[in-house]
VOFIVO-428082 format. One record per residue (C-alpha): residue number from 1; residue in one letter; x, y, z. Coordinates in Angstrom, 2 decimals. Last residue first. Layout:
BEGIN
<NUM,'A',<X,Y,Z>>
...
This chain:
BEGIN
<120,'X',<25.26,45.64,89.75>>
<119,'X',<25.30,48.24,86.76>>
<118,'X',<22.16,50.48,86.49>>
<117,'X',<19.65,49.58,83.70>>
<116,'X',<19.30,51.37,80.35>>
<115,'X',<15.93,51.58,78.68>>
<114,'X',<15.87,52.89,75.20>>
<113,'X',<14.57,55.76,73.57>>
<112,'X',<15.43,58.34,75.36>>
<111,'X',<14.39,62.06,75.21>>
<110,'X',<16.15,64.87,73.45>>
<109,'X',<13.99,67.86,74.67>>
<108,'X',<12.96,70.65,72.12>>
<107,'X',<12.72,74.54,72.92>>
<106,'X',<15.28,75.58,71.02>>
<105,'X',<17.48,76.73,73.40>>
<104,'X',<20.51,74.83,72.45>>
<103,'X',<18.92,71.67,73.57>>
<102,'X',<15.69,72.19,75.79>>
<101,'X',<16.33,69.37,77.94>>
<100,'X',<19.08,66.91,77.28>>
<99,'X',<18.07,63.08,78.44>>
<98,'X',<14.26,63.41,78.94>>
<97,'X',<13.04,60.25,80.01>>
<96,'X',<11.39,58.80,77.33>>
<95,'X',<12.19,54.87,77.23>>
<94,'X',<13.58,54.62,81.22>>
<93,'X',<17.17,55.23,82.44>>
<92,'X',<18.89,53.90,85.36>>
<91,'X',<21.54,55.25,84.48>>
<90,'X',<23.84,58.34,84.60>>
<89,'X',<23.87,60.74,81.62>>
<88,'X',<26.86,61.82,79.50>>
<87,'X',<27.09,65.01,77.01>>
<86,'X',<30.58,65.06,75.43>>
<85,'X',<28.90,65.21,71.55>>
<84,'X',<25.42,66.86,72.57>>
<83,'X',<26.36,70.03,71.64>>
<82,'X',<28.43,68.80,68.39>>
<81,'X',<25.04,66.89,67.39>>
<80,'X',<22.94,69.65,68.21>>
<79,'X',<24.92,72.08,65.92>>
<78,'X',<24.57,69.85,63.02>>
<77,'X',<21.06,69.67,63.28>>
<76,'X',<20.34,73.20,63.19>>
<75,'X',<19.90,73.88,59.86>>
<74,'X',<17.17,71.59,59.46>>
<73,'X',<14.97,73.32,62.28>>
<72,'X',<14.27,70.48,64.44>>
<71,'X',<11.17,67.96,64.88>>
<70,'X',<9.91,67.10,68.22>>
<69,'X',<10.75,65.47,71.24>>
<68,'X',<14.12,64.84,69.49>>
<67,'X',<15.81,61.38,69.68>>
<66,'X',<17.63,59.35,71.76>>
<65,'X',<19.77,56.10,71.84>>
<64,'X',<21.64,54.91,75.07>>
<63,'X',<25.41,54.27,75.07>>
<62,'X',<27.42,52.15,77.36>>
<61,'X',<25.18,49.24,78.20>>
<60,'X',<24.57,47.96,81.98>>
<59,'X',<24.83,51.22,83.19>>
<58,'X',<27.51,53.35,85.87>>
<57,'X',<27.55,56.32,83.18>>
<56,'X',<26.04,56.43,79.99>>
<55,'X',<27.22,58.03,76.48>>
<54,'X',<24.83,59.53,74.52>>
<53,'X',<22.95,58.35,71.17>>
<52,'X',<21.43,60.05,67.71>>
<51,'X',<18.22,61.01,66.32>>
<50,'X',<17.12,64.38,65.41>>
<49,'X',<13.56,64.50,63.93>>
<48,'X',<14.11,66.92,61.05>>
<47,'X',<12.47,69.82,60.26>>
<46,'X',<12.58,72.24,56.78>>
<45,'X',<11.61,75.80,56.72>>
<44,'X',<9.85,77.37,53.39>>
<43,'X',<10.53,74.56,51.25>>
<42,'X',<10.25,71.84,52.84>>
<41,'X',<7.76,73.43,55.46>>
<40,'X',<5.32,74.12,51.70>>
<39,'X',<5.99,70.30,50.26>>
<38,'X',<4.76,68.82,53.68>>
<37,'X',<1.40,71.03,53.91>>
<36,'X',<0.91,69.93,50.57>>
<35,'X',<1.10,65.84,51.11>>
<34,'X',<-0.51,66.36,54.70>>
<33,'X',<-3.49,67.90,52.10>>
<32,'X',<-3.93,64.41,50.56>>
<31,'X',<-2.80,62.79,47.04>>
<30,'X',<0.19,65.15,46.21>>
<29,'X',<1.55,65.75,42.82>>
<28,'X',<0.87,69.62,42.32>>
<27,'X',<2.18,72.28,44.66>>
<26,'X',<1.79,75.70,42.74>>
<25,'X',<3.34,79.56,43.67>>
<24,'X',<4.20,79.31,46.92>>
<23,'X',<6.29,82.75,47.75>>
<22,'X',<8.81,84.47,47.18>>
<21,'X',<9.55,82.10,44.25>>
<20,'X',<7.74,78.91,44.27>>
<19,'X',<7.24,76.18,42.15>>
<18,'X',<6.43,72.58,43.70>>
<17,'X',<6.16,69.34,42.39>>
<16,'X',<5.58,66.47,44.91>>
<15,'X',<6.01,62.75,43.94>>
<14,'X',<3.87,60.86,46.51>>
<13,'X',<5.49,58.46,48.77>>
<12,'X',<2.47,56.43,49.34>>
<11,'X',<3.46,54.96,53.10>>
<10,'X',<2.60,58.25,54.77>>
<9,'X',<3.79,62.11,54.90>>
<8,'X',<7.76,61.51,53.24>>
<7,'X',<6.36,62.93,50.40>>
<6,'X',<9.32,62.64,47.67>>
<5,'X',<9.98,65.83,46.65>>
<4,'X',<10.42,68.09,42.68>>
<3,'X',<12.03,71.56,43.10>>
<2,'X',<11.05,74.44,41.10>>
<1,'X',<11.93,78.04,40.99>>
């Protein structure tokens, strides 16, 4: 089997080719070993960084971004974003305070990204 990616490593955007079948077979396109390493998780198990936004309570906005601590499984992503659907957090918040911990037991915290001051 082969599938052709776009390296999403650094600013290049090398165009991967890689065969595989049961296992990696050839990965030929890439200009540094991030570019390989890339092309076999695609393949083998794909991450995302999950990025989305909660609702706040008692704050001087209404929503506050987040995103994961560290990439997810790709087919999990869906699932986090129904889990995290009714979730609501009270402010004050601060840029990286951990907003859901360990979501859905996979052992990644969705942290804030913005700050989010308490209503006067």
């Amino acid at each position: 089997m082969t599938r052709n990616l776009t390296c999403i490593c650094c600013p290049l955007g090398c165009q991967i080719t890689i065969e595989f079948e049961e296992e990696i077979i050839s990965v030929e396109g890439n200009s540094c070993q991030r570019g390989k390493e890339y092309a076999k998780s695609e393949v083998t198990s794909p991450v995302r960084v999950f990025t989305s936004s909660v609702r706040v309570m008692g704050g001087n906005e209404e929503m506050c971004s987040v995103k994961s601590s560290l990439p997810l499984p790709k087919d999990r992503i869906l699932d986090v974003a129904e889990a995290i659907r009714n979730t609501v957090v009270e402010a004050p918040i601060e840029i990286g305070d951990i907003m859901v911990p360990n979501v859905l037991e996979t052992g990644v915290d969705l942290i804030a990204t913005r700050k989010v001051e308490k209503r006067q």
